[in-house]
N, C-alpha and C positions, 0 to 999 in steps of 0.2 A: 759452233758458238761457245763463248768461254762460260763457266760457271760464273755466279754472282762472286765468291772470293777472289779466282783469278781477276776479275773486273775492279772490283774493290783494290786488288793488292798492286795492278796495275795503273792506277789512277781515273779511272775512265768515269767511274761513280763517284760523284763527293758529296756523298748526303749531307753534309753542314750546307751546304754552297747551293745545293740544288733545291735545297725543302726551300717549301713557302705554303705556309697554310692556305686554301683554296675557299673558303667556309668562308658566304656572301659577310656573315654578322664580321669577323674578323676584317675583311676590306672596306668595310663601312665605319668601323672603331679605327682602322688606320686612318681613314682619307680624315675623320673628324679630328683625331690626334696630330694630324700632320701638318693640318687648316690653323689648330689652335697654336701650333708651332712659329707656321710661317705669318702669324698677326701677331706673335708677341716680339718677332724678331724687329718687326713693325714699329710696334710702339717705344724697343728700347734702341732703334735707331734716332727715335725721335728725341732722346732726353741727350742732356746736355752736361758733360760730354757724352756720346752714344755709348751704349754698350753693345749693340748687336755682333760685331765681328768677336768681341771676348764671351758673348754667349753660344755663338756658333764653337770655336774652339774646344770649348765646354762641353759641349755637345759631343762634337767629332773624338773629343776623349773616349768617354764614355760608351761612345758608339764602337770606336774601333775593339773593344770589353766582348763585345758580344759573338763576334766568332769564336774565343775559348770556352764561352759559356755552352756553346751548341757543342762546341766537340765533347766538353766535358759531359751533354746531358745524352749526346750520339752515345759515346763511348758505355756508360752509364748503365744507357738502355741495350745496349748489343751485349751486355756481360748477363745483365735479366734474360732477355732472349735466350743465350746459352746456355744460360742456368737450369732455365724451363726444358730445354732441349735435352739437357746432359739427366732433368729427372724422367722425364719422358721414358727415355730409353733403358734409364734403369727396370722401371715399373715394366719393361715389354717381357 
């Protein structure tokens, strides 16, 4: 079995891709953020001219932002981790 870095370095793990908070309170603030979402897109289909497809875009912008964000907070937190590691083993 390969170590968690050869795994890593081979692609196999992609922690940005694979995390998803599991914590009930977090899928209940989704499902309600997501409801409030899909009623506003609702309401600004409805106005004249619509706006719903330029606020989806808008959206889809923004959205596609958030996978740099994760690598950046992955990355981030794996230099913490090795920081801790590299004092760890000093102190041994």
């Amino acid at each position: 079995m390969k170590n968690i870095l050869e795994q890593l370095y081979d692609g196999e793990i992609f922690p940005a891709e694979q995390y998803s908070p599991k914590e009930r309170e977090y899928r209940k603030i989704y499902r309600e953020h997501y409801s409030h979402y899909e009623d506003f897109i609702v309401t600004l289909s409805r106005l004249e001219p619509p706006l719903d497809k330029r606020f989806i875009e808008i959206m889809d912008e923004q959205l596609d932002e958030i996978p740099y964000e994760f690598s950046g907070m992955f990355i981030d937190g794996f230099r913490l981790g090795a920081k801790i590691m590299v004092e760890v083993f000093r102190q041994s």
